[in-house]
LUMBA-896299 format. One line per field, with one value per atom (N, C-alpha, C): residue number from 0; residue in one letter; chain; x, z, y. Coordinates in pm, whole numbers, always signed. Last residue first. Layout:
<pts>
resi (NUM; ...)
resn (A; ...)
chain (A; ...)
u (X; ...)
w (Z; ...)
v (Y; ...)
</pts>
This chain:
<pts>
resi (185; 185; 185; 184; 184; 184; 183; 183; 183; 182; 182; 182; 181; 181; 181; 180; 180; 180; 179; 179; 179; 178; 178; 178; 177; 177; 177; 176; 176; 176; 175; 175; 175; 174; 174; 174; 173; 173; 173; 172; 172; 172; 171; 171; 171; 170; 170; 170; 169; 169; 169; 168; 168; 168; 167; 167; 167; 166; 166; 166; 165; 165; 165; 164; 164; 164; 163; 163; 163; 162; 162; 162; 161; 161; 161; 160; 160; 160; 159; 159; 159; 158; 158; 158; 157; 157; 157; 156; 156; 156; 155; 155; 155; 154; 154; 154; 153; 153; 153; 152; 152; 152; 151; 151; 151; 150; 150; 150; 149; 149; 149; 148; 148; 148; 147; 147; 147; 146; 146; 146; 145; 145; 145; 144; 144; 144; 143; 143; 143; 142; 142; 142; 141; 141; 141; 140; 140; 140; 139; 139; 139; 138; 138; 138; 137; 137; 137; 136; 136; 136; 135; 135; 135; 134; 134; 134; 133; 133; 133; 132; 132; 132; 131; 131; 131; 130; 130; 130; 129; 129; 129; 128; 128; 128; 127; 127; 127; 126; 126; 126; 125; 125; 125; 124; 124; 124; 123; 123; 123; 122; 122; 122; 121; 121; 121; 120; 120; 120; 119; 119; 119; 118; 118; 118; 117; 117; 117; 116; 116; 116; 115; 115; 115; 114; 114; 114; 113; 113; 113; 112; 112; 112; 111; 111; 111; 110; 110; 110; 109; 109; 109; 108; 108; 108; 107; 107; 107; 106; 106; 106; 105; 105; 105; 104; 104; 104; 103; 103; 103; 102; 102; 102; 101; 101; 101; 100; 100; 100; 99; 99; 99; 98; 98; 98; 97; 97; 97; 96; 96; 96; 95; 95; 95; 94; 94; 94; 93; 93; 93; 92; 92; 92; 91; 91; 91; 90; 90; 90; 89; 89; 89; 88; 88; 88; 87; 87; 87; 86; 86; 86; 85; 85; 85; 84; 84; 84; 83; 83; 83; 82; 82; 82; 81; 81; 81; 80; 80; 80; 79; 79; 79; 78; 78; 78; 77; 77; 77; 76; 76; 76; 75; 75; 75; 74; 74; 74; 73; 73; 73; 72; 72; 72; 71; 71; 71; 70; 70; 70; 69; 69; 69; 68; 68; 68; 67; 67; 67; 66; 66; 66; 65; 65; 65; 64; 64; 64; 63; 63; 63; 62; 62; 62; 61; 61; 61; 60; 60; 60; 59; 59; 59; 58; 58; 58; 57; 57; 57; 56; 56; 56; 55; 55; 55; 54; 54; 54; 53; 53; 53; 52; 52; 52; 51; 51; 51; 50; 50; 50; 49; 49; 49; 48; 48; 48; 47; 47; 47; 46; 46; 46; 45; 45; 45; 44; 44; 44; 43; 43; 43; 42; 42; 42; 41; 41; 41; 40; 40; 40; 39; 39; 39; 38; 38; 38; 37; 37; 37; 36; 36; 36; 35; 35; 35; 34; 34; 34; 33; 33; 33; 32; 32; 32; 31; 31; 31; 30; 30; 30; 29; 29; 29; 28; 28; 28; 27; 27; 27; 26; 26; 26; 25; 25; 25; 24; 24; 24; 23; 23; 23; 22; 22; 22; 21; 21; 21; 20; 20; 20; 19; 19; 19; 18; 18; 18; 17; 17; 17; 16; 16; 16; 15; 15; 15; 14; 14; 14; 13; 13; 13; 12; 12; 12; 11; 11; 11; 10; 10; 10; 9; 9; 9; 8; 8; 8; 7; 7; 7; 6; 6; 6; 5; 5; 5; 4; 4; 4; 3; 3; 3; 2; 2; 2; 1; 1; 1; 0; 0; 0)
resn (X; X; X; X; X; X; X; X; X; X; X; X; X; X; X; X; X; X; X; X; X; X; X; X; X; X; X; X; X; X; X; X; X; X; X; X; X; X; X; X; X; X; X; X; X; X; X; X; X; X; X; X; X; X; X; X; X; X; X; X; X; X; X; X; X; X; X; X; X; X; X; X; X; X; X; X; X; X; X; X; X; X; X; X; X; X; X; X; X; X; X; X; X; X; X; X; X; X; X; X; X; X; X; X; X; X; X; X; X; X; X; X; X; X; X; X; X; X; X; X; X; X; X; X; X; X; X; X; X; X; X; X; X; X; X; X; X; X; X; X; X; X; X; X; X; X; X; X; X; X; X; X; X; X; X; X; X; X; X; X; X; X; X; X; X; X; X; X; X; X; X; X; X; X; X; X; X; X; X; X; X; X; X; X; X; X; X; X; X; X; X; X; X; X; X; X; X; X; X; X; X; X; X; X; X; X; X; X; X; X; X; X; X; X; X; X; X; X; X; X; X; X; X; X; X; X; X; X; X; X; X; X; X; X; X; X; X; X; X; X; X; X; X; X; X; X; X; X; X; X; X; X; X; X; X; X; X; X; X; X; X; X; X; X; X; X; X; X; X; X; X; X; X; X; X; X; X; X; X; X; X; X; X; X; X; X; X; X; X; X; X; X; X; X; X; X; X; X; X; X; X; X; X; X; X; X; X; X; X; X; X; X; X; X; X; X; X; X; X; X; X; X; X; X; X; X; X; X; X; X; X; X; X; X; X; X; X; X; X; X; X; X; X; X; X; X; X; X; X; X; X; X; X; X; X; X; X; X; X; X; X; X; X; X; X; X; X; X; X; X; X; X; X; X; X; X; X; X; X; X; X; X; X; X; X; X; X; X; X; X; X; X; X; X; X; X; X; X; X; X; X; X; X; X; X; X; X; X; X; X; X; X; X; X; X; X; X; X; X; X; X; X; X; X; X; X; X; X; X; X; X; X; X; X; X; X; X; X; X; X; X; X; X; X; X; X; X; X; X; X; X; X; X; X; X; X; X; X; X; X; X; X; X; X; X; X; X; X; X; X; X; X; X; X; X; X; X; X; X; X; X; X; X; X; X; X; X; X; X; X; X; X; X; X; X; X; X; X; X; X; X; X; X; X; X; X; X; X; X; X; X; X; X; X; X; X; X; X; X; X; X; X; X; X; X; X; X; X; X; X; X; X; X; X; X; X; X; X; X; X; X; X; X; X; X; X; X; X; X; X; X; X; X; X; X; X; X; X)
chain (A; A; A; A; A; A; A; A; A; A; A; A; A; A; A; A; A; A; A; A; A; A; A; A; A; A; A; A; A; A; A; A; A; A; A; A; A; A; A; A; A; A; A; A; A; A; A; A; A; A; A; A; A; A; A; A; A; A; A; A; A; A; A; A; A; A; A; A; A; A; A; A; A; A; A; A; A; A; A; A; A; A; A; A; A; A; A; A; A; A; A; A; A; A; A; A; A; A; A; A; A; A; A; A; A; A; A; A; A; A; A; A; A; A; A; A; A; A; A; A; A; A; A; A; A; A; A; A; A; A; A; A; A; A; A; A; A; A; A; A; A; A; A; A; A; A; A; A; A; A; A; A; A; A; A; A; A; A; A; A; A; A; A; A; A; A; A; A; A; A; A; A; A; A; A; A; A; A; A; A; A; A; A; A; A; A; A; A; A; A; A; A; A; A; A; A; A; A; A; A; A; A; A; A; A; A; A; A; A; A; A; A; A; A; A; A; A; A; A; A; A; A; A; A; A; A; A; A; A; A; A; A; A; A; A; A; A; A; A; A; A; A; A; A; A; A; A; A; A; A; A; A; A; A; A; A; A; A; A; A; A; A; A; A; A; A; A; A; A; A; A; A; A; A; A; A; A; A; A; A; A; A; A; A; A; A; A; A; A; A; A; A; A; A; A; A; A; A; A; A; A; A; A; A; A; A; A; A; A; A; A; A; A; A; A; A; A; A; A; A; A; A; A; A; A; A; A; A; A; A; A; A; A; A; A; A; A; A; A; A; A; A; A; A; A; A; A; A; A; A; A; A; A; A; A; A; A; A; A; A; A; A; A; A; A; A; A; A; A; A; A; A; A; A; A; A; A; A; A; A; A; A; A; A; A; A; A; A; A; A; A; A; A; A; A; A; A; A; A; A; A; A; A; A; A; A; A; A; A; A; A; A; A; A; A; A; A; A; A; A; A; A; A; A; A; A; A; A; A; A; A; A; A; A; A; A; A; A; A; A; A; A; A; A; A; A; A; A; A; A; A; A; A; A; A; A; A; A; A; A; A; A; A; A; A; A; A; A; A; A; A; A; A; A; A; A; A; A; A; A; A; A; A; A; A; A; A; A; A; A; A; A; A; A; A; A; A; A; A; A; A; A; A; A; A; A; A; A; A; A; A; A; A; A; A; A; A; A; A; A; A; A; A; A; A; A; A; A; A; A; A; A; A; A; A; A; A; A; A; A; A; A; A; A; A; A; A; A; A; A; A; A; A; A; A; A; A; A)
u (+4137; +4223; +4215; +3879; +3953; +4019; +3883; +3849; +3943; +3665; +3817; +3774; +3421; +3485; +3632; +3466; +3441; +3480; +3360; +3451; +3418; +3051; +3105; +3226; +3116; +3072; +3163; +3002; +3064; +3033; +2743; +2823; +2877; +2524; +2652; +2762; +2303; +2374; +2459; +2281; +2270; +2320; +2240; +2404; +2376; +1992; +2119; +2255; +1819; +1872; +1987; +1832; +1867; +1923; +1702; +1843; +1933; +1445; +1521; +1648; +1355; +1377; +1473; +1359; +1447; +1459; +1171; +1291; +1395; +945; +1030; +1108; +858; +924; +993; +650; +734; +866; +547; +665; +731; +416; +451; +597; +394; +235; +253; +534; +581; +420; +548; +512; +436; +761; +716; +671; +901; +778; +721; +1232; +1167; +996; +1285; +1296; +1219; +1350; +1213; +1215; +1344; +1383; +1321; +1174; +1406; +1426; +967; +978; +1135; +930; +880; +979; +898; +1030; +1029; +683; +719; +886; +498; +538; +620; +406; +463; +508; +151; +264; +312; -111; -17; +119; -166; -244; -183; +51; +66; -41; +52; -11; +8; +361; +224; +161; +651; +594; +446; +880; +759; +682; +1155; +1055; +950; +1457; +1388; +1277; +1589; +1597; +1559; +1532; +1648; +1698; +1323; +1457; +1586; +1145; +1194; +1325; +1087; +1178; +1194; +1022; +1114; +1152; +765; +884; +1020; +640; +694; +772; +668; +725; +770; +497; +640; +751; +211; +293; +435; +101; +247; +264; -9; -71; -13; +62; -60; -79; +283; +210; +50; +429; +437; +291; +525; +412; +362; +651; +530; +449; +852; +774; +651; +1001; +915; +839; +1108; +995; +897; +1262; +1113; +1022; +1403; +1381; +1257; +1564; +1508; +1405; +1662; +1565; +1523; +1909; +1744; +1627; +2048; +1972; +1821; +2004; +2116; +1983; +2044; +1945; +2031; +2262; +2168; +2059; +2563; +2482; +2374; +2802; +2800; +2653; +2897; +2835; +2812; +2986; +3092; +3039; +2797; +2802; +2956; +2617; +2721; +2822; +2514; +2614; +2751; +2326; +2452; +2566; +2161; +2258; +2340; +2069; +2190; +2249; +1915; +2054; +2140; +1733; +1824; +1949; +1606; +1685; +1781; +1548; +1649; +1654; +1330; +1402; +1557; +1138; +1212; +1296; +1120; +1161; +1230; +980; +1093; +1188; +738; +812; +951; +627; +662; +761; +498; +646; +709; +324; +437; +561; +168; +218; +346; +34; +121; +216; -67; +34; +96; -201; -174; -69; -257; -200; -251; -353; -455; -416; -129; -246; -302; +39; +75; -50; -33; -113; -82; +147; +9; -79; +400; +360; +226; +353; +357; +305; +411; +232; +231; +673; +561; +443; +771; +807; +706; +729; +667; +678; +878; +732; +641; +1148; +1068; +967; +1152; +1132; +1093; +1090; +1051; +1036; +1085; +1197; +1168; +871; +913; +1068; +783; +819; +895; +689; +849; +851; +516; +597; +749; +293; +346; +438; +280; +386; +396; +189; +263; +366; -62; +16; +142; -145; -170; -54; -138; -100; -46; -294; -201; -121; -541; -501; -363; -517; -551; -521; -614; -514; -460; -914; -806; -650; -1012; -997; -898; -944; -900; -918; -1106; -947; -910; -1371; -1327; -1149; -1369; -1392; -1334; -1345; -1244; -1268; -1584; -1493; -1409; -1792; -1777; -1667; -1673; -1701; -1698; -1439; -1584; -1578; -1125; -1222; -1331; -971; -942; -1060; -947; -1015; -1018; -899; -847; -973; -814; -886; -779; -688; -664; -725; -820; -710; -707; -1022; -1041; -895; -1059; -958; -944; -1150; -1260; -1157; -942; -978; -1105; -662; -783; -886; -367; -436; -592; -213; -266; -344; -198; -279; -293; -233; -145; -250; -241; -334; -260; -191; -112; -199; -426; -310; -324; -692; -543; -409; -865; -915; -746; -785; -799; -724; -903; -723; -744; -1132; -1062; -902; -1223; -1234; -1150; -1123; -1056; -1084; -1295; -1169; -1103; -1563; -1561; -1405; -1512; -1549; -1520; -1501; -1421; -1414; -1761; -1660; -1534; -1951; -1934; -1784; -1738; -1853; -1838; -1766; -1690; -1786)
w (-2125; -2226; -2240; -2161; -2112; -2223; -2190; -2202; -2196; -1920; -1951; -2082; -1977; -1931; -1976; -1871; -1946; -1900; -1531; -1596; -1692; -1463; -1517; -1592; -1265; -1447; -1403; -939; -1058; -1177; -731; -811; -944; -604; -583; -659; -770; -762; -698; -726; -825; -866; -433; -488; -622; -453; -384; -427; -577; -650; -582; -376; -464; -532; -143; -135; -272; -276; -265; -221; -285; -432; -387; -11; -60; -188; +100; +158; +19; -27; -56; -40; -9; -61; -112; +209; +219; +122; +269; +327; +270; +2; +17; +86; +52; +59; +25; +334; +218; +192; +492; +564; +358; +614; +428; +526; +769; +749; +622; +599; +712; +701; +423; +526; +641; +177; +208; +282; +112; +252; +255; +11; -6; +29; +83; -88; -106; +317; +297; +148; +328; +359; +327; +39; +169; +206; -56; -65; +42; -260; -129; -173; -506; -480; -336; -596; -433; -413; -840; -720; -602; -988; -921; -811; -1330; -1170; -1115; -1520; -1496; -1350; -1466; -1530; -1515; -1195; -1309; -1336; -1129; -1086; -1239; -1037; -1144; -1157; -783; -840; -1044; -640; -707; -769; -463; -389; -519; -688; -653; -560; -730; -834; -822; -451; -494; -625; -478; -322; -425; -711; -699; -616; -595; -730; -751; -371; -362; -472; -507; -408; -383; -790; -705; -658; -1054; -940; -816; -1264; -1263; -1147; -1295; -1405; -1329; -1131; -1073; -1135; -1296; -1130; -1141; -1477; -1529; -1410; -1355; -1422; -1438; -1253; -1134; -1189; -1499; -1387; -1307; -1559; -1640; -1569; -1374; -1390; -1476; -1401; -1280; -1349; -1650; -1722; -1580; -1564; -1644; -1707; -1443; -1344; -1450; -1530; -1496; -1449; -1442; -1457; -1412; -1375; -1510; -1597; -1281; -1327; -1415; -1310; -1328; -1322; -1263; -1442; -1424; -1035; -1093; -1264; -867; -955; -1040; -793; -687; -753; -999; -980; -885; -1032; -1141; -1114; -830; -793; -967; -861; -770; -769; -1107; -1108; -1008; -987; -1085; -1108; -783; -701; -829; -964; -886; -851; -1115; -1176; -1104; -887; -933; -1056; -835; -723; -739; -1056; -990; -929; -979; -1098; -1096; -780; -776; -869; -959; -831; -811; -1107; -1189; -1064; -901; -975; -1091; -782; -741; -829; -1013; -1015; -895; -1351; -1165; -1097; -1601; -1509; -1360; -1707; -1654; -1599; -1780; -1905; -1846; -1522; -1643; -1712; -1501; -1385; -1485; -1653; -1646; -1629; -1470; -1644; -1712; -1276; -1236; -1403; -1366; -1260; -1326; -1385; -1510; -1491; -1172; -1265; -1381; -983; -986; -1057; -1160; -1118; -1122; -1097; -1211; -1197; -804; -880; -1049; -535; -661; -801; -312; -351; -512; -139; -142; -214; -212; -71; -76; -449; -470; -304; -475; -509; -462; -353; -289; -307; -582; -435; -355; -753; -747; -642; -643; -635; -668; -648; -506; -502; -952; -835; -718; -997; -1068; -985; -896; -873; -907; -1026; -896; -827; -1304; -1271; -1138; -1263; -1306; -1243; -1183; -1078; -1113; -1482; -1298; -1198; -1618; -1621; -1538; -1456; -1478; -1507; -1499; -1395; -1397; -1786; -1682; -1559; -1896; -1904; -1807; -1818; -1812; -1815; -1963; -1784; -1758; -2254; -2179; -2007; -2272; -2217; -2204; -2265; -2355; -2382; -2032; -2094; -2246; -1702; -1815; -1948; -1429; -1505; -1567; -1091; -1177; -1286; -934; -951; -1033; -784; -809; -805; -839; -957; -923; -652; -712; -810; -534; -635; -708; -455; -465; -536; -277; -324; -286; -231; -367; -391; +34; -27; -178; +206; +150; +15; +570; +445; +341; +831; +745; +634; +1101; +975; +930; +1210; +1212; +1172; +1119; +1019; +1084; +1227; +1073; +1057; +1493; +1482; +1269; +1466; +1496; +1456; +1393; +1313; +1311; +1623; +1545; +1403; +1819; +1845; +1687; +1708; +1735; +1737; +1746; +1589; +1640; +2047; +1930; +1826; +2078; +2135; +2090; +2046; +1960; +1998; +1982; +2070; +1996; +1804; +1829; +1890)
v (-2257; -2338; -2446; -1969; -2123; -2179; -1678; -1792; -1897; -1485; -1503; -1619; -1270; -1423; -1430; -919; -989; -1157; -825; -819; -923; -563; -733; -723; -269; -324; -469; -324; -278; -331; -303; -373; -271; -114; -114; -229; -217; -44; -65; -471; -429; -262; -429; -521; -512; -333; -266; -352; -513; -382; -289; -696; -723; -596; -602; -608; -623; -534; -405; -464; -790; -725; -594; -909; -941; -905; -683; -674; -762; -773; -681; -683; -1041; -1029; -901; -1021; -1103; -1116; -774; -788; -893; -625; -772; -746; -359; -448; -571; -201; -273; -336; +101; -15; -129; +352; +269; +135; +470; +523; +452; +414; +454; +560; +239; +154; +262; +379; +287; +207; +743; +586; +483; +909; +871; +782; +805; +805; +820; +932; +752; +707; +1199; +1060; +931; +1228; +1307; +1168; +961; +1047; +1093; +672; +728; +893; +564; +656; +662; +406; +379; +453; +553; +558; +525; +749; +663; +600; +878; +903; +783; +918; +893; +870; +739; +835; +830; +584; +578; +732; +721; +712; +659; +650; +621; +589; +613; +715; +704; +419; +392; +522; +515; +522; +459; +494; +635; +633; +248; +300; +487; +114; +124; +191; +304; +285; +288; +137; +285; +321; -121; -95; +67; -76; -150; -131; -97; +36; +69; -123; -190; -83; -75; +11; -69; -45; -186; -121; +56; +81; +53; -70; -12; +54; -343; -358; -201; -213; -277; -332; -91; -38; -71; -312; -257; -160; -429; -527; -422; -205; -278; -373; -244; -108; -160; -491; -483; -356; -386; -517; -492; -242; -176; -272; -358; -279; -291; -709; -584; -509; -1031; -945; -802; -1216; -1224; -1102; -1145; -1090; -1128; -1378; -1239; -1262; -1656; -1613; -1467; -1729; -1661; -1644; -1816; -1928; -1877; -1563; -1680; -1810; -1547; -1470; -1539; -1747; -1734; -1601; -1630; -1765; -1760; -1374; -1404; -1519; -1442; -1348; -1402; -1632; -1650; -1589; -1373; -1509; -1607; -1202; -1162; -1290; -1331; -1313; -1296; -1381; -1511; -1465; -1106; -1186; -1281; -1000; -967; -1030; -1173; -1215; -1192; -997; -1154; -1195; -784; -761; -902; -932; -856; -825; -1026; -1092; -1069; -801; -906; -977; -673; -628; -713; -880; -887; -797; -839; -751; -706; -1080; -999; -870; -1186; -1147; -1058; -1236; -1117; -1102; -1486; -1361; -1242; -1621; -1668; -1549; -1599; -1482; -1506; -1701; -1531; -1457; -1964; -1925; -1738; -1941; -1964; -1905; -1846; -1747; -1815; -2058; -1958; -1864; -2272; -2279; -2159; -2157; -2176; -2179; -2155; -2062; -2085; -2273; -2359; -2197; -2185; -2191; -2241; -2173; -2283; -2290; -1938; -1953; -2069; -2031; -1880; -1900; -2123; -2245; -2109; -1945; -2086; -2120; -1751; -1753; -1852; -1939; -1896; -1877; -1970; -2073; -2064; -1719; -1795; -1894; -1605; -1592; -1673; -1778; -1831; -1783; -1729; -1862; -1869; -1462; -1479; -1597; -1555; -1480; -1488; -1639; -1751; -1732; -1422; -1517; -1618; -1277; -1210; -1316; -1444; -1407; -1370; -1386; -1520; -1513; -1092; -1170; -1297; -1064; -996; -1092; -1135; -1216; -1175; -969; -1114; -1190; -747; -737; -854; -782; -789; -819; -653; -732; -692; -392; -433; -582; -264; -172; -281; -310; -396; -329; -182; -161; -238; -273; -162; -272; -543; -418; -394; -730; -563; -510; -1016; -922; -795; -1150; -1123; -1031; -1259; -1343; -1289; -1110; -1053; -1149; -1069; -1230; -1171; -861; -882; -972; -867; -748; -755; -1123; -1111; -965; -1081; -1088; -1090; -1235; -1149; -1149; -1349; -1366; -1280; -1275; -1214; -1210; -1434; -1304; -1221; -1671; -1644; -1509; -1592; -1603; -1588; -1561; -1449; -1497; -1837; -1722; -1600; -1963; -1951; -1911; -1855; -1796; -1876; -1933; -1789; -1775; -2237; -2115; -1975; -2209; -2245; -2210; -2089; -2012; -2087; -2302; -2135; -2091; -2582; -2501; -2402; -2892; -2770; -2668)
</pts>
């Protein structure tokens, strides 16, 4: 392979989409409860659990990735807490499609994006201000100004890949009516 092979497909690398949570050295938000030694090693473990995670949630393999995701929980991955979202909403919707209603109501969504948002989820705050249920306490990735009514305009997402489909979710979650009770069968 010549330099100028390495050279262009270093560059193409380094121009893929980064995924802004997949940190394997852990640097997110403080764990006050661990030795320094150890954080590291739990944070890379965490990090894997991650990775493979969203592998199996691209793939569709949502169980999978809802196990990986509560793995990443110990360490409070906040990838991993928005992720989780994700394979909770894709369950809801297909028992909804299914005529079971609803698995996940607004305020169990409202605890998901709490506990990203907590961990320092830019996406988590976005969204629990356009729901109109902002997290309490300082936000390091807060939006502000328009970004924060609109999160379609001037909001650039830190998991395109799965925002779009947590915020459609919470929208057929605010616009759905109250669940009519089951009928029961004869």
């Amino acid at each position: 392979m010549t330099y100028t092979e390495r050279l262009r497909q270093q560059l193409l690398a380094q121009a893929q989409p980064r995924d802004h949570w997949d940190r394997p050295g852990g640097d997110w938000g403080g764990h006050p409860c661990r030795p320094p030694l150890l954080v590291c090693s739990r944070r890379f473990e965490a990090n894997s659990a991650y990775r493979i995670g969203s592998k199996a949630l691209q793939r569709g393999e949502n169980e999978t990735a809802a196990s990986l995701f509560h793995c990443a929980l110990e360490a409070r991955h906040p990838g991993a807490a928005f992720r989780l979202l994700a394979t909770a909403a894709r369950r809801s919707t297909a028992a909804h499609q299914q005529g079971n209603g609803h698995l996940l109501g607004m305020r169990a969504a409202v605890r998901y994006l709490r506990r990203a948002a907590a961990w320092g989820h830019g996406d988590a705050w976005q969204l629990l201000d356009w729901i109109g249920s902002p997290p309490t306490g300082p936000g390091p990735h807060r939006p502000k100004g328009e970004a924060a009514q609109n999160p379609t305009t001037g909001y650039t997402p830190q998991d395109p890949d799965f925002y779009p489909e947590v915020r459609l979710f919470l929208y057929h979650l605010m616009t759905a009516g109250p669940a009519e009770p089951a009928r029961p069968t004869q």
